[in-house]
C-alpha positions as CSV (number, residue, x, y, z in Angstrom):
1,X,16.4,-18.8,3.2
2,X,15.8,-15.4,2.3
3,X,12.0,-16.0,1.2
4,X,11.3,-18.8,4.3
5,X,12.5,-16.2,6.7
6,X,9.8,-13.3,4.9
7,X,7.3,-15.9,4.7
8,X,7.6,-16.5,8.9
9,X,7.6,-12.9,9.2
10,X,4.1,-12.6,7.0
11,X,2.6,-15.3,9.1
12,X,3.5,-13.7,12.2
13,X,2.0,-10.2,11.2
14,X,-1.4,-12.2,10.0
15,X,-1.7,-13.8,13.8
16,X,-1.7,-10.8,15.6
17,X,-2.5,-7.9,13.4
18,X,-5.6,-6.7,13.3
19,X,-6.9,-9.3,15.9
20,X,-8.8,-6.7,18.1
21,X,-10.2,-4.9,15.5
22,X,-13.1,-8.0,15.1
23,X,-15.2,-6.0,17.7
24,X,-13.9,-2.4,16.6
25,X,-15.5,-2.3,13.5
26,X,-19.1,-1.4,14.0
27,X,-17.8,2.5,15.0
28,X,-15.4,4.9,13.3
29,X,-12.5,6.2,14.6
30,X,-12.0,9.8,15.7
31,X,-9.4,12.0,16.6
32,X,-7.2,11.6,19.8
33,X,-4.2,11.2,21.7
34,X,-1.2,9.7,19.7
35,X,0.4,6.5,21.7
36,X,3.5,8.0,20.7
37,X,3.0,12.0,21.9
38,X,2.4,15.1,20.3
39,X,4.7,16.2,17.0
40,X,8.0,18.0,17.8
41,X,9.0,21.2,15.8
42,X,10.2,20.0,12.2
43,X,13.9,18.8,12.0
44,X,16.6,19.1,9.5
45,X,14.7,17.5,6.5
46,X,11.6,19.6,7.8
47,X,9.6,16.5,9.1
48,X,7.7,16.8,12.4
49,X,8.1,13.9,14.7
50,X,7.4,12.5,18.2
51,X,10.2,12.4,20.7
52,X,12.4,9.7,20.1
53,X,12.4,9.8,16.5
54,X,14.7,10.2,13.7
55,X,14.6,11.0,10.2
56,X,16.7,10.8,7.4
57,X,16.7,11.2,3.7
58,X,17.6,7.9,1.4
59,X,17.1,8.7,-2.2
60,X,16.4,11.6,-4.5
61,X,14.4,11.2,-7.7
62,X,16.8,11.9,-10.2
63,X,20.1,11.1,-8.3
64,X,22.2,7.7,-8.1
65,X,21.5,5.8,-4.9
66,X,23.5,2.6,-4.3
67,X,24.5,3.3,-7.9
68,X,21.4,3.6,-9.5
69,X,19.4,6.6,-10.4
70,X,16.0,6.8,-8.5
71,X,12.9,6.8,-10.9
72,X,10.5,10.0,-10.5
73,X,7.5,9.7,-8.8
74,X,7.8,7.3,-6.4
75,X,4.6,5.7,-4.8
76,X,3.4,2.6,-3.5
77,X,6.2,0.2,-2.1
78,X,6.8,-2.9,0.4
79,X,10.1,-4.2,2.3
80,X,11.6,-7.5,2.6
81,X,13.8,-9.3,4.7
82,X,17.4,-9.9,3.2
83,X,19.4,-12.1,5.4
84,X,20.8,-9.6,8.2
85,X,19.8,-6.7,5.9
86,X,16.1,-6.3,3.8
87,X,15.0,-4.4,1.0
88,X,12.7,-1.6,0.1
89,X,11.0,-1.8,-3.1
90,X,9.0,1.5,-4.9
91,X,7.0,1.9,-7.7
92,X,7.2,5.0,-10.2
93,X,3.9,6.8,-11.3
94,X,5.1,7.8,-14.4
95,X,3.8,7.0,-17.8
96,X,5.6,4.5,-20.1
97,X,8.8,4.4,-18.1
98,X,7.3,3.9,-14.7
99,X,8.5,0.6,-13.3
100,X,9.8,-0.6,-10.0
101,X,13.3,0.3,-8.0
102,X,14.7,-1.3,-5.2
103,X,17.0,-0.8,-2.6
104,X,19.4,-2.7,-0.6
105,X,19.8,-2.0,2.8
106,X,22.6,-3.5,5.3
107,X,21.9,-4.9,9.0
108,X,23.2,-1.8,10.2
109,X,20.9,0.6,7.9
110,X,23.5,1.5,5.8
111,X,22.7,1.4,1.7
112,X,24.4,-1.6,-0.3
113,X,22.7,-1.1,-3.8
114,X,20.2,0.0,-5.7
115,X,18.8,-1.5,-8.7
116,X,15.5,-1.9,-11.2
117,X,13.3,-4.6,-10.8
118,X,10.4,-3.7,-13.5
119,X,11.1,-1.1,-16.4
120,X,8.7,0.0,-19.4
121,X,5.8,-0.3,-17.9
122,X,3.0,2.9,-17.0
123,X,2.0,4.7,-14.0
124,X,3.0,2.0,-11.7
125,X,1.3,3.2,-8.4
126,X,0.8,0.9,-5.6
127,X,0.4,-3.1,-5.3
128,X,1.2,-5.1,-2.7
129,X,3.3,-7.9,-1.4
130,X,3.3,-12.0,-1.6
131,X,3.3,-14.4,1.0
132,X,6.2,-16.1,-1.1
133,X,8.7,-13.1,-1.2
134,X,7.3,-11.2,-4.6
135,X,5.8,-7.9,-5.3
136,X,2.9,-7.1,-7.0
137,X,3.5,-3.2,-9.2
138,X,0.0,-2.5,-10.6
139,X,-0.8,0.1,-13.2
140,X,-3.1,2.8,-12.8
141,X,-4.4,3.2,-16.0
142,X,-7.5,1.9,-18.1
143,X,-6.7,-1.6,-18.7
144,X,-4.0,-1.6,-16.6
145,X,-2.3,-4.7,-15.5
146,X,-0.6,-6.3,-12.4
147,X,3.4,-7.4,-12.7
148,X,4.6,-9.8,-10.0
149,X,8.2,-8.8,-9.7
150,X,11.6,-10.0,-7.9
151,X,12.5,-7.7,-5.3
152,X,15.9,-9.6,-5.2
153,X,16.2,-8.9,-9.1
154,X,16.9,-12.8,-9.5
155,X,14.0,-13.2,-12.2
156,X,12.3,-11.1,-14.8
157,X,8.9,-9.7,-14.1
158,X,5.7,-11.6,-15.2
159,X,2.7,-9.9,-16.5
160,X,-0.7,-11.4,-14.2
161,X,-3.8,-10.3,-17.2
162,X,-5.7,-13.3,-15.4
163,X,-5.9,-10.7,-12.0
164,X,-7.9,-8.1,-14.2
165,X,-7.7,-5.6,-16.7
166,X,-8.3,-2.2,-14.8
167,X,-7.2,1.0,-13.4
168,X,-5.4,-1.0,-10.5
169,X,-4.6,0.8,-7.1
170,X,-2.9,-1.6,-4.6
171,X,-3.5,-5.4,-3.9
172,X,-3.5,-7.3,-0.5
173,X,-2.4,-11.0,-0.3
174,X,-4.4,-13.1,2.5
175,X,-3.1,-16.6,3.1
176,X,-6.0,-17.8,5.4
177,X,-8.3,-17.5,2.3
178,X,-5.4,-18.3,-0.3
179,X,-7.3,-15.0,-2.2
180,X,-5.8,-11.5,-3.3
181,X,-7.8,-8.1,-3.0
182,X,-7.7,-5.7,-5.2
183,X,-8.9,-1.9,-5.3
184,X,-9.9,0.3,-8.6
185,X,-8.7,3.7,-8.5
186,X,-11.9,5.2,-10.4
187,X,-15.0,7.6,-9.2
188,X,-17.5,4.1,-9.1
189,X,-14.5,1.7,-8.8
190,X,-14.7,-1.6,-7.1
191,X,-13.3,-4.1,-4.7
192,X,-12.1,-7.4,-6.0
193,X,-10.4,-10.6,-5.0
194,X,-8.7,-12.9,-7.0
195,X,-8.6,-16.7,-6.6
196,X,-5.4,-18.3,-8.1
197,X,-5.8,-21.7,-9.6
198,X,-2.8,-22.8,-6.9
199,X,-1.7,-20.2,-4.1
200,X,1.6,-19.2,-5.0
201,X,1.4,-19.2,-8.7
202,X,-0.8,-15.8,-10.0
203,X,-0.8,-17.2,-13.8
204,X,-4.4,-18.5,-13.4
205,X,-7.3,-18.0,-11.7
206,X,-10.7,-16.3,-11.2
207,X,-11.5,-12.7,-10.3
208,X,-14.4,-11.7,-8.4
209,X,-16.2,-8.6,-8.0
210,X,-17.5,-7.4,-4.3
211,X,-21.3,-6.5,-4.1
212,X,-23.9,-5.5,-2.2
213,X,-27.0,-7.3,-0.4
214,X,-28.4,-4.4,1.3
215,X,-26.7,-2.5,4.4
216,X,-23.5,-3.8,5.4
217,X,-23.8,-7.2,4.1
218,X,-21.7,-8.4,0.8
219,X,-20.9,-11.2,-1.3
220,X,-18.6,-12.1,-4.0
221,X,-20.0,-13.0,-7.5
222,X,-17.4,-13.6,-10.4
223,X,-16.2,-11.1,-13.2
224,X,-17.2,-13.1,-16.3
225,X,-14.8,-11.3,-18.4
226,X,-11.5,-9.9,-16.3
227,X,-9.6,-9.4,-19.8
228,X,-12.0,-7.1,-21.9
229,X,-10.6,-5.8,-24.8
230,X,-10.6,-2.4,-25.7
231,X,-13.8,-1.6,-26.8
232,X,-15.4,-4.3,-24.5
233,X,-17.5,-3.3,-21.3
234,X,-15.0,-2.5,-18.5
235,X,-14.5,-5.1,-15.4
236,X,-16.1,-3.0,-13.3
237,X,-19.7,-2.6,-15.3
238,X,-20.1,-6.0,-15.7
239,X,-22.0,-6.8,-13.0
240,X,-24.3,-4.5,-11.7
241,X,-24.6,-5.6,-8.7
242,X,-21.4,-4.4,-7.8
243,X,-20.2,-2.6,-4.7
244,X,-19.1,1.0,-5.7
245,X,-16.4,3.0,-3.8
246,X,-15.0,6.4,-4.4
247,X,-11.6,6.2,-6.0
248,X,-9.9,3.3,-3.9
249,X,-6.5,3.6,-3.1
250,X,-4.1,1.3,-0.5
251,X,-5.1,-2.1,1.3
252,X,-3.9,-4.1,3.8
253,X,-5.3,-7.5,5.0
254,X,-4.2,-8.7,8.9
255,X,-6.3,-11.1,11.2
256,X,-9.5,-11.9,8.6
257,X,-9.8,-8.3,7.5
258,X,-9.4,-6.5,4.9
259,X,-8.4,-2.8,5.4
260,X,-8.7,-0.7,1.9
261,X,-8.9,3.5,1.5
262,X,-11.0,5.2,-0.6
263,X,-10.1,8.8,-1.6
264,X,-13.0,10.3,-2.9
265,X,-15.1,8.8,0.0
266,X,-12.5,9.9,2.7
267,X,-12.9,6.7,4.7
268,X,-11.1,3.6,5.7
269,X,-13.2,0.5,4.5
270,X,-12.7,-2.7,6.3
271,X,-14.0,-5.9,4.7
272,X,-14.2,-8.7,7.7
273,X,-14.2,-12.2,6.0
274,X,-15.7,-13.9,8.6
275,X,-19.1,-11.8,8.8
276,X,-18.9,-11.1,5.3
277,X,-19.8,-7.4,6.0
278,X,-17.9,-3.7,4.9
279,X,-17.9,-1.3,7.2
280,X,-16.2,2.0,7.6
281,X,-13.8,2.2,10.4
282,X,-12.8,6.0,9.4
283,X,-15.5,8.8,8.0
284,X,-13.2,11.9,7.9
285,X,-13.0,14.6,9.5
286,X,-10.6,13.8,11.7
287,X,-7.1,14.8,11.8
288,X,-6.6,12.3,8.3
289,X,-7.6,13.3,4.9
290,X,-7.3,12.6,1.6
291,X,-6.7,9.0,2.4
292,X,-4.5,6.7,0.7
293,X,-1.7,4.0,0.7
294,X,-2.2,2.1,4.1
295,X,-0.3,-0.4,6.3
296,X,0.0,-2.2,9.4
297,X,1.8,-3.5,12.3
298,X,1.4,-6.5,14.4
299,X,-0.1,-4.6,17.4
300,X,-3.0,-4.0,15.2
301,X,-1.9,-0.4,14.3
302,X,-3.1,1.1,11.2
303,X,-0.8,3.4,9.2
304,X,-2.6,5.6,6.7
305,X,-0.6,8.1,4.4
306,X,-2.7,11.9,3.0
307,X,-2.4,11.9,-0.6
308,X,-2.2,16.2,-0.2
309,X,-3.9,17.0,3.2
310,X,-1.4,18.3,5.7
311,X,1.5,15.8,4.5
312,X,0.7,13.5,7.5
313,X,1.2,9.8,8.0
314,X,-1.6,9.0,10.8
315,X,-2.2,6.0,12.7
316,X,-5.2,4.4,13.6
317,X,-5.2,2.5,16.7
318,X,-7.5,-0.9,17.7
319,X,-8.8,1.4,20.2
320,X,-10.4,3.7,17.0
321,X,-7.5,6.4,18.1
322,X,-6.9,8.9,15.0
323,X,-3.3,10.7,15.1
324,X,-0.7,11.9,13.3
325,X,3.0,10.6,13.7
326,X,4.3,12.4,11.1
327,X,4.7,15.5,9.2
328,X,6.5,17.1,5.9
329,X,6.1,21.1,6.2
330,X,6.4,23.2,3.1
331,X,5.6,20.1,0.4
332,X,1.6,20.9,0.3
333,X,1.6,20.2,-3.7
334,X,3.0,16.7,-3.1
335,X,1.6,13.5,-1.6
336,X,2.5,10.5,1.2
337,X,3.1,7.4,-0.7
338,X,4.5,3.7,-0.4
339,X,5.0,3.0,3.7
340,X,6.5,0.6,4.7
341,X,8.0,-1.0,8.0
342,X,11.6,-3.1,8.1
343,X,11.1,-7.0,8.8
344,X,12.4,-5.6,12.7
345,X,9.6,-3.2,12.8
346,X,11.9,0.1,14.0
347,X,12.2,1.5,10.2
348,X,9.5,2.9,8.3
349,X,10.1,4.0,5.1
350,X,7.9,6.1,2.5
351,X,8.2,8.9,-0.1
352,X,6.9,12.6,-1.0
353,X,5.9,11.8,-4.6
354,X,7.0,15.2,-5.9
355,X,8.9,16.8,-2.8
356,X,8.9,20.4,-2.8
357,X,9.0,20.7,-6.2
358,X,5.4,19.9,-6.7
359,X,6.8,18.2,-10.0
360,X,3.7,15.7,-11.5
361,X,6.9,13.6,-13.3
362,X,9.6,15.5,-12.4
363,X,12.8,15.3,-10.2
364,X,11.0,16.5,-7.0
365,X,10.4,13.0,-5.0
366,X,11.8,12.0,-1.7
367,X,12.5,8.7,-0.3
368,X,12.7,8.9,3.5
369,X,13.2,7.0,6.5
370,X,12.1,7.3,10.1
371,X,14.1,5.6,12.8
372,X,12.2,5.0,16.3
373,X,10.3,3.0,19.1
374,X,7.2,2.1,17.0
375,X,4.7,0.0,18.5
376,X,5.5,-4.0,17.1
């Protein structure tokens, strides 16, 4: 029941979301009036909010939530629905002990337990979530891999080698196409889809590599080797035609497009299916820097988190809207990671990797929730 009722909720999201952004694409978004006001003064936890929101703090890297003691680092992460309750899953960015957490959350927000999902594993930074109720922790590190996990903590993790061998960011499940996308966390990485042999089932399959045919214009050719060894040529320089982007970070697919960040270029990339094109919907400049881990809502909203910036989360409307609807003060050596909204839409939930701290692997990372009339 658990997984039908998140699959429903998935299916929903990819009906609506994104839907007006078909015609949006061709121009950038800039900098304007948030739907939701202008920020308020920073409250108890020092987070600036619009009026009508609430924040609160839900786990401390290093102290025992729900009877478990949160990892360090926390990044990328995902909810699911739970019965009446759901659960927030987040990654750790820490070498050889990174892994996955979870925690369980009752109807009335109220914390049940905590547990680990994935354990041993390195720099776990973002991945993504699965149509059937799974979540994928990727590792950022040269020939890193992706491990579908249980976010219930039923089954063990599985390792996926067939979904390449790289410096994995974040991955994007879209069930119109039956694919995954996939972004490479390097200077010249690249943008990749995988095919699985049977949707639902990530143990076989074929990766491709996006490329360029002049202007907007791509098209997918395969990665003939998306296991290299060590001392083989790396996925992304085997085929040179391949599409570069500056160090890609979070992705998010609604609606026949694919929404993906990359760092070092400072823009939002979105990858339309349909017209086979990538174009940037966000250049910088604007209010949102340092760009990373990305979501979305139903309405079509865009959420983008600053990796450093001004500690913003800022939302990107259909309407090409830029503006901030959140802000930490006073944790300028940290960064925004893993946001993520409840199955109800009214929670969204994300970190501060290394608080005020500023701690790479330390003890410093927040997890935090913000309680309010977001737009569904």
């Amino acid at each position: 029941m658990r997984r039908r009722t998140f699959i429903r909720t998935v299916s929903a999201a990819v009906a609506f979301s994104g839907a007006m952004w078909h015609d949006a694409v061709a121009s950038a978004a800039g900098a304007g009036v948030s739907p939701y006001g202008p920020l308020g003064a920073p409250d108890v936890n020092g987070m600036a909010l619009p009026a009508g929101f609430t924040s609160r703090v839900v786990a401390r890297s290093g102290r025992v939530v729900g009877g478990t003691l949160w990892h360090p680092a926390p990044d990328g992460g995902a909810c699911f629905a739970d019965g009446s309750g759901w659960i927030y899953v987040s990654n750790s960015e820490v070498p050889l002990v990174g892994g996955t957490s979870a925690i369980k959350f009752r109807a009335d927000g109220s914390i049940d337990r905590a547990y680990r999902i994935l354990s041993g594993t390195n720099l776990n930074c973002a991945g993504g979530a699965t149509p059937w109720g799974t979540w994928l922790s990727c590792e950022e590190i040269f020939r890193g891999k992706v491990y579908e996990t249980d976010p219930y903590g039923n089954r063990g993790a599985q390792q996926r080698p067939e979904m390449g061998k790289f410096k994995h960011e974040a991955a994007a499940c879209d069930p119109d196409h039956r694919v995954v996308y996939l972004t490479e966390d390097e200077s010249d990485g690249c943008f990749y889809r995988f095919t699985p042999t049977t949707w639902g089932d990530l143990s076989s399959g074929r990766l491709d590599v996006l490329c360029g045919l002049g202007g907007d214009n791509v098209e997918w050719r395969p990665v003939p080797d998306a296991t290299p060894g060590v001392f083989d040529t790396q996925t992304r320089n085997q085929v040179s035609a391949a599409r570069r982007f500056g160090g890609g970070e979070g992705c998010h697919y609604a609606a026949g497009i694919c929404y993906f960040t990359a760092k070092g270029d400072r823009k939002v990339w979105a990858y339309d299916t349909a017209r086979q094109t990538v174009t940037a919907v966000y250049e910088g400049g604007g209010t949102l820097d340092g760009v990373d881990n990305i979501t979305g809502r139903p309405s079509g909203d865009l959420y983008v988190a600053e990796d450093g910036g001004n500690m913003e989360i800022n939302i990107i409307t259909p309407d090409r809207v830029v503006a901030p609807v959140m802000r930490l003060d006073g944790q300028a050596k940290s960064e925004i990671t893993g946001p993520a909204f409840s199955p109800d839409g009214t929670r969204l939930y994300f970190s501060s990797q290394r608080g005020t701290s500023g701690e790479t692997a330390g003890t410093g990372g927040i997890t935090y929730e913000v309680t309010g009339p977001f737009r569904r």
